[in-house]
C-alpha positions in Angstrom: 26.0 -21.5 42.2 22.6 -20.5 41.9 20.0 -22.5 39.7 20.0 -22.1 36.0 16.0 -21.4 36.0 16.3 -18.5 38.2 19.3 -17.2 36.7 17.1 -17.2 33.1 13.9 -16.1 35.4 11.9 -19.1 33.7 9.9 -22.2 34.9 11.6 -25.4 34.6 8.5 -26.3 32.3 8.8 -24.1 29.6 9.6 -24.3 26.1 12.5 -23.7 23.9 10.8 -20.6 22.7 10.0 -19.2 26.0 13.8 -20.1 27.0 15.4 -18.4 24.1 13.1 -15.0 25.0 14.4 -15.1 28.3 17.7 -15.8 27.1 17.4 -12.9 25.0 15.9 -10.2 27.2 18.4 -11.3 29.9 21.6 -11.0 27.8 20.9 -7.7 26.2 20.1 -6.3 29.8 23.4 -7.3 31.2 25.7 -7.5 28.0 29.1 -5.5 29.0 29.3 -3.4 26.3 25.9 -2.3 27.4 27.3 -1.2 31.0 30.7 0.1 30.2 32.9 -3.1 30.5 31.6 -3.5 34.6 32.9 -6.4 35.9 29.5 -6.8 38.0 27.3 -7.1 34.5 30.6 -9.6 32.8 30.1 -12.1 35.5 26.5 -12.0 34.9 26.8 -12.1 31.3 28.8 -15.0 31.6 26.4 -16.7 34.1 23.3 -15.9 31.7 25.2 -17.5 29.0 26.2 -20.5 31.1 22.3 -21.2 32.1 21.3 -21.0 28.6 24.2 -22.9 27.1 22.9 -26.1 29.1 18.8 -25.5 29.2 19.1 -25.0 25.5 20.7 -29.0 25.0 18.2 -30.7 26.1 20.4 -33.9 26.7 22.3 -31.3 28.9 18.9 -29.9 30.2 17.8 -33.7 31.0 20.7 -34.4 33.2 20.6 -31.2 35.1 17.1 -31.3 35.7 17.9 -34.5 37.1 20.9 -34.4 39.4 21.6 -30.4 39.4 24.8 -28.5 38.9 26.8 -31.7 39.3 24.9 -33.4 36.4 26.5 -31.7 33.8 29.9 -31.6 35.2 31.0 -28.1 34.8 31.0 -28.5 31.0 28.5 -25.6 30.6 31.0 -22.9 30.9 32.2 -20.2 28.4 34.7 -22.4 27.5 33.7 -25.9 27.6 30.7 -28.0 25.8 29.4 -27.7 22.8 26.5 -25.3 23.5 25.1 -22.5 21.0 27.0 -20.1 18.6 27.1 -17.2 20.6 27.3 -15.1 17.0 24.1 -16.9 15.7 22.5 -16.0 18.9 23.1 -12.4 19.5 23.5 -11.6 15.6 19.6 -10.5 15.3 19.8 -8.9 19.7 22.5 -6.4 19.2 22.1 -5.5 15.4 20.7 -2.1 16.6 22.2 -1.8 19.6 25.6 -2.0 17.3 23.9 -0.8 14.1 25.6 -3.2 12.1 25.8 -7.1 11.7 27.5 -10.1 14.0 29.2 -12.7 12.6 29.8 -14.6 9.7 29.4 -11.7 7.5 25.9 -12.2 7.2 23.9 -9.4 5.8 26.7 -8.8 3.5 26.1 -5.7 1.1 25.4 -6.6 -2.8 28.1 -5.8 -5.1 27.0 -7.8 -8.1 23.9 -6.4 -10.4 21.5 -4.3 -8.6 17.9 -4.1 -9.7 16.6 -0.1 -10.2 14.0 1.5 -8.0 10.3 1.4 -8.5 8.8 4.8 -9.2 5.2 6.0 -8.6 2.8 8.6 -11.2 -0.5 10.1 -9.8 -2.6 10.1 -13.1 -6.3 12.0 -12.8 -8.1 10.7 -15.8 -11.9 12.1 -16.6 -15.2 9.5 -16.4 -15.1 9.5 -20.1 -11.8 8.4 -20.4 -12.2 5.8 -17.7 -15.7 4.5 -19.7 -13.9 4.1 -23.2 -10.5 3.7 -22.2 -7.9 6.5 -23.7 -4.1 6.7 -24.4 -2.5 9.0 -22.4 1.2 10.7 -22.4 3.1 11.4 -19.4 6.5 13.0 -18.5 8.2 11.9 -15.3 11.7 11.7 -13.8 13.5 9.0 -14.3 17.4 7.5 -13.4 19.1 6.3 -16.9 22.5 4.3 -16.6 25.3 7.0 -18.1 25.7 6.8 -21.3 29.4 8.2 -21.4 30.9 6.0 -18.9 28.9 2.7 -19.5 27.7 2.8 -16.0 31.2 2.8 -14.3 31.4 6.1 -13.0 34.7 6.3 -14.0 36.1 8.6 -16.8 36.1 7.0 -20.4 39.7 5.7 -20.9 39.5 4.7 -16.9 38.2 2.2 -14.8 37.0 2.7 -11.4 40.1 1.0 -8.8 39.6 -1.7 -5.9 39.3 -0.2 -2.6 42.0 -0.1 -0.4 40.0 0.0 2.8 37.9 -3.4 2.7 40.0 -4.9 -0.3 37.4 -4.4 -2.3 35.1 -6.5 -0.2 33.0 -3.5 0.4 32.9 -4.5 4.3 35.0 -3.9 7.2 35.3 -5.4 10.7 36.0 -4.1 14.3 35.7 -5.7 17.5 32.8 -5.0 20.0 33.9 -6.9 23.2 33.0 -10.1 23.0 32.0 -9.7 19.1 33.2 -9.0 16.0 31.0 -6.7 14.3 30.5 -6.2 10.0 29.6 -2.8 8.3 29.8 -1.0 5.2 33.6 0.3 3.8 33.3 4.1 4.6 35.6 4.6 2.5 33.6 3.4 -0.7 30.1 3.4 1.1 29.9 -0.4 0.8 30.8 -0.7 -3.3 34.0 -2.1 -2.7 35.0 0.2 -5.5 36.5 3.8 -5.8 36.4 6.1 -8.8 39.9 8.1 -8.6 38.8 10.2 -11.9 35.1 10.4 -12.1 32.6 10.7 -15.7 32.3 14.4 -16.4 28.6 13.7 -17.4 27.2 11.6 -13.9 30.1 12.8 -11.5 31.3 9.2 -10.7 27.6 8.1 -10.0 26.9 5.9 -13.3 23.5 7.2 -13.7 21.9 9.9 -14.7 18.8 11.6 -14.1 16.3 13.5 -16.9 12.6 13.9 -18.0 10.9 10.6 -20.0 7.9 10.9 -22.0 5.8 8.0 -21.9 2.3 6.8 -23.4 0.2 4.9 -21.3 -2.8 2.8 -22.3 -6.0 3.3 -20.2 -8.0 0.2 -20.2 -11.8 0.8 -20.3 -13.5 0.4 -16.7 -11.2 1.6 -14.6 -12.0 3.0 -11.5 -10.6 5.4 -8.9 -8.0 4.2 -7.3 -7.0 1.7 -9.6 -3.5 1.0 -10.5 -1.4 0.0 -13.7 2.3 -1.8 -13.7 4.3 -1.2 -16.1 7.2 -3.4 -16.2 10.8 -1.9 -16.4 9.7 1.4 -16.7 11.3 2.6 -13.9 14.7 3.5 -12.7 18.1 2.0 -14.2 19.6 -0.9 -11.8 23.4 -0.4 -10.7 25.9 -2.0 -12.5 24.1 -3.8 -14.8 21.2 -4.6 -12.4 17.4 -4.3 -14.3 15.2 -1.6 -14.3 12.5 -1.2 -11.4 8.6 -0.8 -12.4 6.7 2.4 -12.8 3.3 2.3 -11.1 0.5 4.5 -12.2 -1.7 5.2 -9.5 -5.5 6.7 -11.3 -8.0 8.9 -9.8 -11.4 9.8 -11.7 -12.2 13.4 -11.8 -16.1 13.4 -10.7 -18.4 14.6 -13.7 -21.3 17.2 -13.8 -23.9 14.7 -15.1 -22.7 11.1 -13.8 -22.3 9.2 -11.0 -20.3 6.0 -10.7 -22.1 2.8 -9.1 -20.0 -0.2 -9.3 -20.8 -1.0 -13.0 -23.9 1.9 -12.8 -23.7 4.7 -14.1 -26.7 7.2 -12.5 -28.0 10.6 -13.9 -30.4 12.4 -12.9 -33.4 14.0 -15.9 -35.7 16.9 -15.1 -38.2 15.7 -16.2 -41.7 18.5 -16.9 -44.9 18.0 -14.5 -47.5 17.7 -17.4 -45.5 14.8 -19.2 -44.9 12.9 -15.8 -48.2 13.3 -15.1 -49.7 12.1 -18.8 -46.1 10.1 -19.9 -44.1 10.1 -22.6 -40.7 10.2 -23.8 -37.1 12.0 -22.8 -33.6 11.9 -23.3 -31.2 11.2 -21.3 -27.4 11.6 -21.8 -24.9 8.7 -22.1 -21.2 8.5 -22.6 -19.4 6.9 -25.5 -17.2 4.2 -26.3 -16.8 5.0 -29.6 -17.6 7.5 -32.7 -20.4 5.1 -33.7 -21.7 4.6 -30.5 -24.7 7.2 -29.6 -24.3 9.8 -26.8 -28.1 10.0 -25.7 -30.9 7.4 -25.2 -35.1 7.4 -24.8 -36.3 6.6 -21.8 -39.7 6.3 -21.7 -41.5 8.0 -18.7 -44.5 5.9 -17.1 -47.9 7.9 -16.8 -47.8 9.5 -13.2 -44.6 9.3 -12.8 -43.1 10.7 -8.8 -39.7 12.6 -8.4 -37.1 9.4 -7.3 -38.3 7.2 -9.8 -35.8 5.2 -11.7 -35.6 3.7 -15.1 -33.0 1.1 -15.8 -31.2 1.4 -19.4 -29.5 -1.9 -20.0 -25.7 -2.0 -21.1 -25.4 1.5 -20.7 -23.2 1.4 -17.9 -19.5 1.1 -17.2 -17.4 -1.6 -18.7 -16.0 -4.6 -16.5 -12.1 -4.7 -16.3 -12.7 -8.3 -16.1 -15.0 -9.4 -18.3 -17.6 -8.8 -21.4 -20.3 -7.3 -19.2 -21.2 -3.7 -18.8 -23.5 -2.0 -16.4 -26.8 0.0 -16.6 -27.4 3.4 -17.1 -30.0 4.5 -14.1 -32.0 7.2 -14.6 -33.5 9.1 -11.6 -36.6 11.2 -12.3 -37.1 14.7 -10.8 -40.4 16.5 -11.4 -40.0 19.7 -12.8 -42.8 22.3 -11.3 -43.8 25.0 -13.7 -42.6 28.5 -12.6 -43.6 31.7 -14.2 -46.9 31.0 -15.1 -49.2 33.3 -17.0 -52.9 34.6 -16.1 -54.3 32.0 -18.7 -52.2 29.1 -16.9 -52.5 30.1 -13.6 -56.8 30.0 -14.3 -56.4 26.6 -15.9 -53.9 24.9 -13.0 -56.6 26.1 -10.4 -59.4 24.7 -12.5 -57.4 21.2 -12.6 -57.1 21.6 -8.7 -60.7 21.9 -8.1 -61.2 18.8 -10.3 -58.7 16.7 -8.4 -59.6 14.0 -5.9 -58.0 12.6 -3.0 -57.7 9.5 -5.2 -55.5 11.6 -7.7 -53.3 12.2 -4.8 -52.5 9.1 -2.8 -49.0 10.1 -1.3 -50.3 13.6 -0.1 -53.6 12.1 1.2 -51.9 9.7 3.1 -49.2 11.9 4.8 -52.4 13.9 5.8 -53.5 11.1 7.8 -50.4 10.5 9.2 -49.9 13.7 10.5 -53.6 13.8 11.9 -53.2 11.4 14.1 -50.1 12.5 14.9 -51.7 15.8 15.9 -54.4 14.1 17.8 -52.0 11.9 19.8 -50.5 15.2 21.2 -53.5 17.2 21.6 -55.8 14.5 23.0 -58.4 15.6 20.2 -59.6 13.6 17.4 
C-alpha cells in the first residue's frame, strides 16, 4: 500500500489548503467517468479518495503520521470512517466537466419572484446642457409583464399546469457514476411549469416587449462619461419579480468655442495687436444657466499683452455635481496680426518699427541671443 503523501503528491508538512488542491487536481485527473469507466483510473480514484479521506482528519492524519497505514486501522476506505462528503467535495470540481450541479440540489433554479433585467441608454447631451442641466426625453425598449394574461402565460380562463417531468420541481436528476447530478426540467426549461394553451398577446411568455418614452432629468455638471440610475425603470421581473434599473450612460458632444477642464471652462479670444499692445477691454463668450444669467463677460486685457496669456473669470465655470461651487472661465489670449494693410498703414507700421528698441521687445531679443550663441557653438566663431 503505498504512502498517502505520495499518492496525493504532497509533503507531509503542508496545509489543509495545499491538501485539498492536491486532492482536487488528483481526483479530476483520474475520476472514471473522465476515462471511460477503466478499471485502472477506478482503483486510483478510490486510492486518491482513500489518502485524502484520512490526511483531511487530522486526528486521523495524527495517527498515521505516527504509526503509518496500521495507525488508522483500515478505517479510511470508501466504505468505512467518517471522512468527507464526497458531494460537498467534488460539487464545485466536476460542475463543468458535468455542466450541471452535484448533490444536495444545490444551485437549485428560482421559481418564486424573479427580479427584471437591467437595461443600458447611451445619451449624448451638448456642453450647454451639461452646464445648466436640461430635461431630456428618451424612447427605449423595454419588457412589460402581459397585460392579458396577468403574467401567467397562459390563456385568460386558464392557468398554466404543473410539469409532469420534474413534478413541478423544475429540476431533474440522473446518475453520473459515482454521482448524482441536478439540472434544469427540459421539459419546462427549469420553471417547473407548462402552459398547454398559451396568451394570444405574449405567446405563453408573460411579457411583452414595446417602445417607452421617458423624461430624464440632467443634473447640472455632468461630465462625459457620467452615469444616472434610474430605479425600476427597466425590464418587468417574472412572475411577480420587480423591475430591473435603467442606466443612462452620458457623453458630452465637444463644442466649437469651449473646452472642459475639471470645473474650467477655457476659450480662446482673438484678441487685435494695437489693443494688446496699448490694453483695453473684450468680450468673451460664456454659457448660461439661466434666461437671467448673461452669455458674455469683459475681460480686461493688460497693456502688452503676448499670445498664451490667460485671464481667470471667477464662477464662470462648470457647476460641481457635489457641491455649491462652480469653476472659472479661462481665457487664453491670441494676438491677432493685422492683414491687408493699406499704403497709409503699411508707412505708419514701418515708422513704429524704426522707433522700436530692443527694450520694446524682450522675448525676440532674447531668442536672438539664444540662437547666437547657439550659432557660435557650432561654428567656432563669436
Amino acid at each position: 500500500m503505498r504512502d498517502y503523501y505520495e499518492v496525493l503528491g504532497v509533503g507531509r508538512g503542508c496545509d489543509e489548503a495545499s491538501l485539498k488542491t492536491a486532492f482536487r487536481k488528483a481526483a479530476m485527473e483520474h475520476h472514471p467517468d473522465r476515462n471511460g469507466g477503466c478499471e485502472d483510473a477506478e482503483g486510483r480514484f478510490k486510492e486518491i479518495n482513500e489518502a485524502y479521506s484520512v490526511l483531511s482528519d487530522p486526528q486521523k492524519r495524527a495517527a498515521y503520521d505516527r504509526f503509518g497505514h496500521a495507525g488508522v486501522n483500515g478505517s479510511a476506505g470508501m466504505g468505512g470512517g467518517a471522512g468527507p462528503d464526497i458531494n460537498d467535495i467534488f460539487g464545485d470540481v466536476f460542475g463543468q466537466a458535468f455542466g450541471d450541479i452535484f448533490g444536495g440540489g444545490r444551485g437549485r433554479q428560482n421559481q418564486g419572484p424573479q427580479r427584471g433585467g437591467d437595461l443600458r441608454y447611451d445619451l449624448e447631451i451638448d456642453l450647454a446642457q451639461a452646464y445648466a442641466g436640461a430635461d431630456v426625453e428618451i424612447k427605449f425598449p423595454v419588457t412589460f409583464t402581459c397585460e392579458t394574461c396577468e403574467g401567467s402565460g397562459a390563456k385568460p380562463g386558464t392557468s398554466p399546469t404543473t410539469c409532469g417531468g420534474c413534478n413541478g420541481q423544475g429540476r431533474v436528476r440522473a446518475q453520473q457514476g459515482f454521482f448524482a447530478v441536478e439540472r434544469a426540467c427540459p421539459r419546462c426549461n427549469g420553471t417547473g411549469r407548462l402552459v398547454l394553451d398559451p396568451c394570444r398577446d405574449c405567446r405563453g411568455h408573460g411579457m411583452v416587449r414595446r417602445e417607452r418614452t421617458l423624461n430624464v432629468a440632467i443634473p447640472a455638471g455632468v461630465d462625459d462619461g457620467s452615469r444616472i440610475r434610474l430605479s425600476g425603470e427597466g425590464d418587468a421581473g417574472a412572475r411577480g419579480g420587480p423591475k430591473g434599473d435603467l442606466y443612462i450612460f452620458l457623453s458630452v458632444r465637444p463644442h466649437e468655442l469651449f473646452e472642459r477642464d475639471g470645473l474650467d471652462l477655457l476659450v480662446t479670444v482673438p484678441v487685435p495687436m494695437c489693443k494688446a499692445a496699448l490694453g483695453g477691454d473684450v468680450e468673451a463668450p460664456c454659457l448660461k444657466a439661466d434666461a437671467e444669467d448673461a452669455c458674455r463677460a469683459t475681460v480686461k486685457i493688460p497693456e502688452g499683452a503676448q499670445t498664451g496669456r490667460t485671464v481667470r473669470i471667477k464662477g464662470k465655470g462648470m457647476p460641481s455635481l457635489r457641491g455649491p461651487q462652480r469653476g472659472d472661465l479661462v481665457v487664453e489670449i491670441f494676438v491677432e496680426t493685422p492683414t491687408r494693410l493699406t499704403a497709409r498703414q503699411k508707412d505708419l507700421m514701418r515708422e513704429f518699427s524704426e522707433g522700436c528698441t530692443d527694450h520694446q521687445h524682450p522675448e525676440s531679443s532674447g531668442f536672438v541671443g539664444k540662437a547666437k550663441a547657439f550659432w557660435s557653438d557650432i561654428t567656432g566663431n563669436a
